[in-house]
N, C-alpha and C positions, 0 to 999 in steps of 0.2 A: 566205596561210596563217597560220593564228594560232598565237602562240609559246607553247610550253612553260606559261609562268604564264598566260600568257589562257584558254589552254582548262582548267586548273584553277581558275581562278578562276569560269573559268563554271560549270566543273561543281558547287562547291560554294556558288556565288552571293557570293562574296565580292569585295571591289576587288581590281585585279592587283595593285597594291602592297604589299595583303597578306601574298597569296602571295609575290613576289619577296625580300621580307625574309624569311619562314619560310624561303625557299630561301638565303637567302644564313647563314643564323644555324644553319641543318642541316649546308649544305658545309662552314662551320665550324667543324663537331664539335661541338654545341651537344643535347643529345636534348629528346624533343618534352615530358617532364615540368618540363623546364627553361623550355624557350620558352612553355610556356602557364600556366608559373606565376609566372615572372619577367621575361619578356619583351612583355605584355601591349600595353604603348604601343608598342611595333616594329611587331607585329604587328594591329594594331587588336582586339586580342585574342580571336584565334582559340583555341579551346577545343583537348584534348587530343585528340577523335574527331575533330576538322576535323583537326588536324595529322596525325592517322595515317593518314588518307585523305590529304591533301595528299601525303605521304613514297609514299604507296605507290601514287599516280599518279604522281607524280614518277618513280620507278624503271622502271614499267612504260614513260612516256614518251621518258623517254633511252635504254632500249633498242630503242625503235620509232625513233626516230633513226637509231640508232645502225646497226638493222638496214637504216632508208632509204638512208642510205649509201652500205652494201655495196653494196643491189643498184643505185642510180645508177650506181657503179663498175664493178658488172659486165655490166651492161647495154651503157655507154658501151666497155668494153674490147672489147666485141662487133660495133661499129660501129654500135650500132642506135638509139641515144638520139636521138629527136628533141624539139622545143619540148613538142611534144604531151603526149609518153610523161612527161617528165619534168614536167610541169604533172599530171600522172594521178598518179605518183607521191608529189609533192610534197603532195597532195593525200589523201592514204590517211591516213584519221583510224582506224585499227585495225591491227594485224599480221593479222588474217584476208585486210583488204582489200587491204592493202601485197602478201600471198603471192600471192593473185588474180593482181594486176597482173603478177610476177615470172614468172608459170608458164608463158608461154611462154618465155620467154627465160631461165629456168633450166638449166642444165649439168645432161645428164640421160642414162641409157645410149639405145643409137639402139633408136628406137621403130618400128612398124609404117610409120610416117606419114613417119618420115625416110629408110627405106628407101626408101617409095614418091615420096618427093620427089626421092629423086639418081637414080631408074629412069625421070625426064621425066615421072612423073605428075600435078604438080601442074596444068597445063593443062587437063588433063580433068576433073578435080575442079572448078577456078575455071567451067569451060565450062559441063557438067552446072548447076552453081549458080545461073548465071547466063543460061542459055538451059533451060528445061525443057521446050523443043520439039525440043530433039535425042534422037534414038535412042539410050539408054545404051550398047548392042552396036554400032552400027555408030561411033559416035563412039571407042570403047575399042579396038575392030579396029585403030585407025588407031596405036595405042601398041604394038602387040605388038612386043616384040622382047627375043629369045632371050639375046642377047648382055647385056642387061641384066634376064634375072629375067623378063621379062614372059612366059609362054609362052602366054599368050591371049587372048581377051578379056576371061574370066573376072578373072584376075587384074589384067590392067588397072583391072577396075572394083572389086575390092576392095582395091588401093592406093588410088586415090583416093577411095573411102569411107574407110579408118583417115587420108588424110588430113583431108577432112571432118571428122572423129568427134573429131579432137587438135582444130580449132580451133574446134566448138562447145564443148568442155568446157574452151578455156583463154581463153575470152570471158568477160572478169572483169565485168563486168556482169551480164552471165547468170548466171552461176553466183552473182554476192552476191544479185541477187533470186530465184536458185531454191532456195536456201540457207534463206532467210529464211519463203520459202514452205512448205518443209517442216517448220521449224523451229513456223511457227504452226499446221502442219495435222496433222503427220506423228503418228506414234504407237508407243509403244516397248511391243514383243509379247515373251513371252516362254510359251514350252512345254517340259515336264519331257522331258528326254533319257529315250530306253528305256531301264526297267530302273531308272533312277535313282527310282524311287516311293517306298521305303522309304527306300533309306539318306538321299536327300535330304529326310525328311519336312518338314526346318524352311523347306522351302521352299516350301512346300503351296500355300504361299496366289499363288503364282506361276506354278503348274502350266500353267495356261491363262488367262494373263491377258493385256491391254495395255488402255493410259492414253496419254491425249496427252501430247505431250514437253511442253507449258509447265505442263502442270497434277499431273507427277510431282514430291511432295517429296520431300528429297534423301535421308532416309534410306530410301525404297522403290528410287532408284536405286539407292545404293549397296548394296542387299540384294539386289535384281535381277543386280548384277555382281558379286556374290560367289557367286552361284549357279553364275555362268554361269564364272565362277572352277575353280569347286569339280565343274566340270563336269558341273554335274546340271542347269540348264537352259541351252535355247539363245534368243538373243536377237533379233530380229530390227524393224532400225528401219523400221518401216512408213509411207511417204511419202502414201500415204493416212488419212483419219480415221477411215472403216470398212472390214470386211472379213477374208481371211486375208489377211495378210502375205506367205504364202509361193505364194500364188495369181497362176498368170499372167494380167494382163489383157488384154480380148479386142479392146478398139479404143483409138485413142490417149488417154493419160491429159492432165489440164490440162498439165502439165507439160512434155509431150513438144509440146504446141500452142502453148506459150509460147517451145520453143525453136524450132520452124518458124517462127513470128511473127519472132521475130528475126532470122531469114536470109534472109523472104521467100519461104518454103515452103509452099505449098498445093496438094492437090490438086482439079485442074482437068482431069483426063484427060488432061494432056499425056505427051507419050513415056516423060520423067523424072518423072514425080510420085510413083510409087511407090517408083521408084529411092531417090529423094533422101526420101520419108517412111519407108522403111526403114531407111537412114542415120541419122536423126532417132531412131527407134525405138532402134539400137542405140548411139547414143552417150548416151542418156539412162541405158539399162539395164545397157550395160555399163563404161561410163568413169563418166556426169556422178555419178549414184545411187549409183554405188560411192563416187564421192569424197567425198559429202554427208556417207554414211552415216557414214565417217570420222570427216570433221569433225563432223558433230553429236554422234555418240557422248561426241566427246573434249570437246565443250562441255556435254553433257549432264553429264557425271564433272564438270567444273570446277564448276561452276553445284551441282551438290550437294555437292561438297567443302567451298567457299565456304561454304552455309550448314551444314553438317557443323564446317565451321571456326568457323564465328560463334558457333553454338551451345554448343561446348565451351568459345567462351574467355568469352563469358559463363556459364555453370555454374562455369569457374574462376574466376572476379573474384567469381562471387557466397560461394563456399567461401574465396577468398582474403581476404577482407573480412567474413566473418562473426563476429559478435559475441564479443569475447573474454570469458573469465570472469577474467581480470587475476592477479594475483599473487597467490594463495591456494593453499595446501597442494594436491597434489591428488595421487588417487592413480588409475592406471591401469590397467585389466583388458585384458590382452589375450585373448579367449577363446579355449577348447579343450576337446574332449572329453579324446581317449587323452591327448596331449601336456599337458593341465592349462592351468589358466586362470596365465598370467604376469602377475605383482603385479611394480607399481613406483611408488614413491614420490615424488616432489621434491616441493620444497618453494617456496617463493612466486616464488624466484628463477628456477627450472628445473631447480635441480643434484638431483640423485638421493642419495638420503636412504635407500633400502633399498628391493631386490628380495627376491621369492620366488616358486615356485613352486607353487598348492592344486593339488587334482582334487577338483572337487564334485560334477564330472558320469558318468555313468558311461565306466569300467565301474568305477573304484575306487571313486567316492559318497562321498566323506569332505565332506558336505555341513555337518554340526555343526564338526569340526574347521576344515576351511575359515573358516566366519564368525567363531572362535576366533582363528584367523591376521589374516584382517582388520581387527575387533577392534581388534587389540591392535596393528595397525600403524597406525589410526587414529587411537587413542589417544596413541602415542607419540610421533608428528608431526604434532596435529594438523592432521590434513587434513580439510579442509571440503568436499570435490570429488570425486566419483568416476568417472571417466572410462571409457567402456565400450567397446568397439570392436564396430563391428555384424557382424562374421564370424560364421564355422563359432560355434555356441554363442552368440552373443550373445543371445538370448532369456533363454536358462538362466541365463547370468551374470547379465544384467537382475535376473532374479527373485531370484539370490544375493543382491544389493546391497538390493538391495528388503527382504531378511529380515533384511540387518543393521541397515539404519536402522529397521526394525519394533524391535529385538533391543535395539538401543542408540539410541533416542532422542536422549538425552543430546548424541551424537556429535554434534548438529546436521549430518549430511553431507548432502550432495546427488546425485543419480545423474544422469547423463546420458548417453545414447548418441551415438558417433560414428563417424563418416566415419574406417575404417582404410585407404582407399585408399592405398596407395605405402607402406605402412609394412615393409614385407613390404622393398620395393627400397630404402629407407631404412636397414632395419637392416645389411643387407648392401653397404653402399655405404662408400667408403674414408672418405666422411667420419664417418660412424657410430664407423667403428674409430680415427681419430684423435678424436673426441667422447668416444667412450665408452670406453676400450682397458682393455682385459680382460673387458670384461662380453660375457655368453653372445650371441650371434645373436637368439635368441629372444626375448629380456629386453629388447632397444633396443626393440622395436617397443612394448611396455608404454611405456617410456619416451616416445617420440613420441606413443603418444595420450595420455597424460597432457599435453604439451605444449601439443597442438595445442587443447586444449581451451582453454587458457591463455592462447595467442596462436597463432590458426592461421596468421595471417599469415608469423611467425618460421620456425614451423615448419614448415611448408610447402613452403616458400623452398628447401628442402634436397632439396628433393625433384626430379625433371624433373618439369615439367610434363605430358608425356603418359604418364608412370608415376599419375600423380592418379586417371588415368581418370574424367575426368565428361564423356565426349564421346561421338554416336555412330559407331559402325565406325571409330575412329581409324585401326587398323592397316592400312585401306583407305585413306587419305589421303595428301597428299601429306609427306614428309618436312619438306620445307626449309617449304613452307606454313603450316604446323600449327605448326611448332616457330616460326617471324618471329611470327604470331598469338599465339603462349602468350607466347614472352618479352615481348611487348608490355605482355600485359595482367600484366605479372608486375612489370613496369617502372614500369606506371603505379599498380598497387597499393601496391607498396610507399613508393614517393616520394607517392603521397596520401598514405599514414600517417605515414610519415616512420621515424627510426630514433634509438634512442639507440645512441651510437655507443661508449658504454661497456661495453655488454651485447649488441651486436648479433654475431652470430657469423658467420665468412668466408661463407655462400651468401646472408645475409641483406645485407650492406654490398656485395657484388658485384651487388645490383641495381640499387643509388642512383647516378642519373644520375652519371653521370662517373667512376666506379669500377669497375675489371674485378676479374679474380681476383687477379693479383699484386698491385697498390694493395691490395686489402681484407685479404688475406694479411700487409701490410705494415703498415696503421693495429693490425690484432690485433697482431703482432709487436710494436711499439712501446708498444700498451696494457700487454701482459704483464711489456715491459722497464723501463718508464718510472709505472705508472701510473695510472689514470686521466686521461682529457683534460678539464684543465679550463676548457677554454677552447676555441672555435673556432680563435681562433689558432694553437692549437698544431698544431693540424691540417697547418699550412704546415711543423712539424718531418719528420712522415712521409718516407722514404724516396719518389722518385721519386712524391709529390704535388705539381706545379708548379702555377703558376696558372688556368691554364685548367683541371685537374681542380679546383682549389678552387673558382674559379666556377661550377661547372657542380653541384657535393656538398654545400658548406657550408649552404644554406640547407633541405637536407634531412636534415643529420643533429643530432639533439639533444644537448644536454650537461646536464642536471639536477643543480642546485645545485653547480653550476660558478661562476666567480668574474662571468659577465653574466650575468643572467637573461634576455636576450635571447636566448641561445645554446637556450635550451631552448624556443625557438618556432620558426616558421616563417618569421620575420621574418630577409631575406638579410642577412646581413655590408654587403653591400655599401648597404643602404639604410638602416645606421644613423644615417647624420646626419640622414635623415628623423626619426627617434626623437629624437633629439635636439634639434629644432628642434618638435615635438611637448612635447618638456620643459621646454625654453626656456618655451612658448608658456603651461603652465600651472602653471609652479611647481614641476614634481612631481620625483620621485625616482623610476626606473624600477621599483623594487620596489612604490613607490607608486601608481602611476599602471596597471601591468600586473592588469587584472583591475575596475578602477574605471568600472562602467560606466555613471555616472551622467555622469562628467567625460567620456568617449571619444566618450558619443552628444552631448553639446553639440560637439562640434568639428568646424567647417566643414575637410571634407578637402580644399577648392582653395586654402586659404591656407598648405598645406603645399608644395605642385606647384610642381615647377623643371624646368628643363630638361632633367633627366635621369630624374624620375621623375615621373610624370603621377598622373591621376587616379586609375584603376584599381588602380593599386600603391598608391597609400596609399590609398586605401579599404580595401586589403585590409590593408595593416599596422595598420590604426585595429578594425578587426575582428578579426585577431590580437593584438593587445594586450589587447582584452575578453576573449577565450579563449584564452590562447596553448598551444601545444599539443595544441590538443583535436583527441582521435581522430575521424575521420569516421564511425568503424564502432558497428551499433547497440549503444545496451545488452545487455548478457547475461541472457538469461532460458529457461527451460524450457519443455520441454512437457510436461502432464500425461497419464499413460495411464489408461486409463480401469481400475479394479481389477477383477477379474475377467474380462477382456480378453486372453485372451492367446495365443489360437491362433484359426483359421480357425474354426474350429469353433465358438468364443464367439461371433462376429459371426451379426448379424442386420441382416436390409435394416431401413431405418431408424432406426438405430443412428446418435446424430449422438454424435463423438469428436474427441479431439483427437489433431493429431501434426505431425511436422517433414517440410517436402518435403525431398528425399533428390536427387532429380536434377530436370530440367527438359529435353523433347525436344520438339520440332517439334509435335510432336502430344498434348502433353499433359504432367501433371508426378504423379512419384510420391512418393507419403506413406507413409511408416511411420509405424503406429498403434498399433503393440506386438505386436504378432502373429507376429513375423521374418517377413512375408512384404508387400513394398509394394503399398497400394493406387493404382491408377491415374485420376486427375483428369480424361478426357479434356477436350482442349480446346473439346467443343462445352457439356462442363459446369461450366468457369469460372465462367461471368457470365450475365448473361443479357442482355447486348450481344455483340456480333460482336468475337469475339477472333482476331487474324491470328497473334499472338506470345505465347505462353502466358510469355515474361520480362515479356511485360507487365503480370501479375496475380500472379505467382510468382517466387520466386527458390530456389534452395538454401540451406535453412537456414532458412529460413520459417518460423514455428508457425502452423497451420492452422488450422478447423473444419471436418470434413466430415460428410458423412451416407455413410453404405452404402448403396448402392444395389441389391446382386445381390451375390452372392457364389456363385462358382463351386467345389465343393470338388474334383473328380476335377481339374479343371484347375489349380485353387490360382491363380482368379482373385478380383481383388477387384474390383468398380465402385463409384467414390468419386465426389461431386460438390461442390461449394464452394458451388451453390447449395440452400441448405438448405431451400429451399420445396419441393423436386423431390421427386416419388412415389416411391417404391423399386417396385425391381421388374424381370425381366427383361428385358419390354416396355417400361419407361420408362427405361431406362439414361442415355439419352441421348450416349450415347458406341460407335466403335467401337474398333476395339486398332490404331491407326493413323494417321497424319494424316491431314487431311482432304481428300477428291476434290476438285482445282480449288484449292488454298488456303482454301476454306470452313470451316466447323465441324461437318460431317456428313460420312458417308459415308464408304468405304472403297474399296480397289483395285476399279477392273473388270475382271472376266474374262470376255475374251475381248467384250468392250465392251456388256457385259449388268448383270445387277442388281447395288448392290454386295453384300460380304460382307465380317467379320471375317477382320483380318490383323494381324501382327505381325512388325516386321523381327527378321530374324536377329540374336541377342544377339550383342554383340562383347565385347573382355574390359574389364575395367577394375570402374567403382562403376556404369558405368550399365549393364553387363551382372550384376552384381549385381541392378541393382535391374530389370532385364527377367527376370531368373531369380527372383527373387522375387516380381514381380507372376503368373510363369507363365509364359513364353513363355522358350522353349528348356528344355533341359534344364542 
């Protein structure tokens, strides 16, 4: 049996000694931002995606141990462990296959089969089985007895069918390849419960459908079983590829032939042949197919969780890493109609400089006074930035901003719309009120998108990650899943970027490797009490920061024009003698020499390399020395709307415009174009190659070029496409409102396994139910 790191090392094609260091430098409390940034030559330098796969096989396989264990244990307490069983066991490269193994010999309440075994039945069952030239009735005669339940023949031979029936379905071999078979053939049906027509319309397109199990993407399951949730349809996993589902069939299925094959059941007109193909019949129908159904349901939900998961923590890494506009005045719109659009100011830093309240919109319309207010808050602060939040009004507001910079030139400001996701749960969050304390509810969230435009990264941070909402059907997911997923990617963003540790605020320094809430709570403390830190050293002051937190923080957090200019790169503490011998080597003065990159690229990085720091590391401190510092995240720039542009109604099919992608799903990525309402990219018209993963060609936060394709008004749909040679048109769309049938780039759900048609999953809440309410689909 191959250990622990062997079969991670195979899975992800790496040496096992890789792996065994990553495992030994993780048990040691070490995180995976740390090890694949600074531990490079330990690890043969496994990348940050290796290591999170490594950690999260890792966990999966210690508890499949850990669960082997048990059942050795209980097995063995049972008297029943032989060489065999335990070589079968030892052997179970899955918890599906380990449970297989376990299911006879699990502690279980007494079954049909167990009664029939302590009533002397099991003889005539092994008999029957094994002789199918005996009489089932005159053989079963022979068991009758009163005194033990048996009162006939009858019952004779339906004990020993349920026991029959237990040990065809707890025959772990059978059941993993009849598993596996249904798994490639089976097909997941789903029909509208009576009655439910109407109020479940958003499920329409599910009314009468089913799709094969491997070729459903995750968000049509998980819209399937919120249907079936919300009990408006019923679901039914169908073990055949065609047909009804809920259809009995009339002669034996492959399946039920696969399980005779295995026990040596044919019929051959002997006495028992029917007997025991009957048997066959119902332990397929009633035990084996029940159990599958089960289990595949529950691997179906996994398998679209999983990519449900994937997809939102990339939309988050793409939003968390999106281009900052840096330290520039800026000012924040948060919109509204009755309640009035909330004006807030900060200023390069982030601190808040002056709130207010307009209503431009109706029903008050103080539309001239408003740009008045503005104005003259622009003016006074210059602010350069104005930051828009896409909600309730955010069109309206748009076009406000829009008549100021018409209005006042001069201002040089700039507008730009944003992602107000979480800002809503931000304002109202303890840390807001210790942030902000006294200012209204309303007003923080101004405040946060003015932020976020500034550094979405910082601000963000403050946020839960599945309050962001850029994910499908989250609140369908699994809890502990979703959330290990976000803090990951939450983990690894911000330790890319790194942090100045002077200005970083308690959610943003609780991300950096090696720092929880109390430590970050604590460097702030100490900042306030003492200071500025001007030095990494100092760092080792902090209250309950010992060494192993400083190994694992120092090299990610910044100190800008602090007393090393080292301290303000990415360059670790610990491999400053490398720098130094770098210094040595060319004369220079660190001030000198950081940014000089005539000198940096003449310099052979193996004549640096000792024992404790190899190649890889100083390649990369010789490359940080040329930029030290430098953000990974792109430049900051806009998207232009097209003028005149500005509702549904403006648009016409080919109409090529510019806009920002807004989210990114399975099946495609949405663009606001100005209009308040997102157009949708489907993924068959990305490229005009074969796109599996629309992250592949898109991100959040994107600026675009699209053409309009179709434009739907009663529906308030749009059809967009990236390929700008494409016809407009409702016949050329090239797209449907859904992922593609099979994985492909075409086609949509089958109902009832006929031609496709347009669908659209059930909007769930968040910015990507935003942006399915806006493309159209749901209310």
């Amino acid at each position: 049996m191959l250990s622990i790191p062997q079969k991670i090392a195979d899975e992800l094609g790496v040496r096992e000694r890789q792996v065994i260091a990553a495992v030994e430098l993780l048990d040691g409390g070490s995180t995976v931002p740390f090890i694949a940034r600074y531990r490079k030559e330990v690890t043969g330098e496994l990348d940050d995606a290796q290591l999170r796969t490594l950690e999260e096989r890792l966990g999966y396989l210690r508890e499949l141990e850990e669960r082997r264990r048990a059942v050795l244990e209980s097995i063995d307490s049972q008297g029943k462990l032989d060489d065999a069983l335990r070589a079968q066991i030892l052997a179970a490269d899955s918890k599906a296959r380990l449970e297989d193994i376990y299911l006879p010999y699990k502690p279980k309440r007494r079954t049909k089969a167990q009664i029939a075994r302590e009533a002397g039945l099991e003889p005539l069952a092994d008999g029957l089985l094994d002789n199918p030239d005996t009489d089932p009735k005159a053989a079963a005669a022979v068991f009758v007895d009163a005194d033990k339940g048996v009162a006939d023949a009858q019952a004779a031979l339906d004990g020993a069918r349920a026991i029959l029936i237990e040990r065809f379905g707890e025959d772990a071999d059978l059941i993993g390849e009849l598993r596996e078979l249904v798994w490639t053939r089976g097909r997941l049906a789903s029909k509208v419960r009576e009655g439910k027509e109407t109020d479940g319309a958003k499920f329409s397109d599910y009314f009468d459908f089913a799709e094969p199990l491997t070729k459903l993407p995750s968000h049509r399951v998980l819209a399937m079983l919120r249907g079936e949730k919300e009990e408006v349809l019923d679901l039914v996993l169908d073990p055949e590829p065609e047909g009804d589902a809920s259809a009995i069939p009339t002669g034996p299925s492959d399946y039920e032939t696969r399980i005779a094959a295995r026990f040596g059941i044919a019929d051959k007109g002997r006495p028992a042949d029917k007997w025991l193909g009957d048997t066959v019949r119902w332990a397929w129908r009633t035990k084996i197919l029940v159990h599958l159904r089960i289990d595949l349901r529950l691997r179906l939900r996994q398998a679209a969780e999983d990519e449900a998961v994937r997809v939102f923590a990339a939309n988050l890494r793409d939003l968390l890493l999106a281009a900052p506009a840096g330290s520039r005045a800026t000012m924040g719109l948060d919109p509204g109609f009755r309640t009035g659009v909330k004006v807030a100011v900060v200023d390069a830093t982030g601190k808040v400089v002056a709130t207010d309240v307009i209503y431009p919109h109706v029903p008050q319309q103080q539309w001239d006074q408003s740009l008045v207010k503005l104005a003259k808050l622009a003016e006074q602060h210059k602010v350069e930035l104005v930051a828009i939040g896409n909600g309730t009004a955010s069109r309206e507001t748009d076009k406000l901003a829009g008549d100021l910079i018409k209005l006042r030139p001069d201002l040089k400001l700039t507008k730009v719309v944003v992602s107000e996701a979480g800002a809503s749960v931000y304002s109202a969050s303890a840390y807001a009120s210790q942030e902000l304390p006294g200012m209204d509810v309303s007003l923080r969230g101004a405040v946060s998108i003015a932020r976020r435009l500034q550094d979405p990264l910082a601000e963000l941070v403050k946020i839960d990650p599945k309050s962001i909402g850029v994910g499908q059907y989250q609140h369908d997911l699994s809890e502990v899943k979703l959330s290990r997923s976000l803090d990951a990617v939450v983990e690894d963003c911000v330790n890319g970027v790194g942090v100045d540790v002077n200005t970083a605020s308690v959610p943003l320094l609780t991300r950096v490797s090696g720092i929880g809430e109390g430590l970050a709570e604590n460097i702030v403390a100490h900042r306030d009490a003492n200071g500025p830190f001007r030095s990494r050293k100092a760092l080792k002051d902090v209250a309950r920061l010992g060494p192993k937190a400083f190994e694992q923080c120092a090299g990610f957090l910044r100190i800008r024009g602090g007393d090393d200019p080292l301290d303000a790169s990415s360059v670790h503490p610990e491999a400053y003698p490398v720098v130094h011998r770098i210094l040595q080597n060319t004369g220079s003065e660190v001030a000198a020499l950081i940014g000089n990159t005539r000198v940096l690229q003449s310099l052979d990085p193996r004549k640096f390399v000792d024992d404790t720091f190899g190649l890889p590391t100083v390649t990369d401190i010789i490359k940080e020395l040329d930029k030290p510092g430098r953000d990974p995240r792109p430049a900051f720039k806009t998207a232009t709307f097209a003028d005149g542009v500005e509702k549904l109604a403006d648009l016409k099919p080919g109409m090529t415009l510019e806009g920002v992608v807004t989210n990114v799903a399975a099946f495609g990525a949405f663009v606001d174009i100005g209009v308040h309402q997102d157009g949708l990219v489907h993924v068959s018209a990305m490229s005009n190659t074969f796109v599996k993963d629309p992250h592949d060609v898109v991100k959040s936060g994107d600026i675009v070029r699209v053409k309009v394709l179709d434009v739907d008004i009663p529906r308030k749909r749009i059809s967009l496409t990236l390929r700008l040679q494409d016809t407009p048109g409702p016949d050329q769309r090239g797209q449907r409102r859904e992922g593609p049938r099979g994985g492909g780039n075409g086609g949509g759900p089958r109902r009832g396994g006929g031609s496709p048609r347009t669908a659209a999953p059930a909007p769930a809440g968040g910015s990507m139910a935003d942006a399915l309410r806006r493309a159209g689909f749901g209310k």
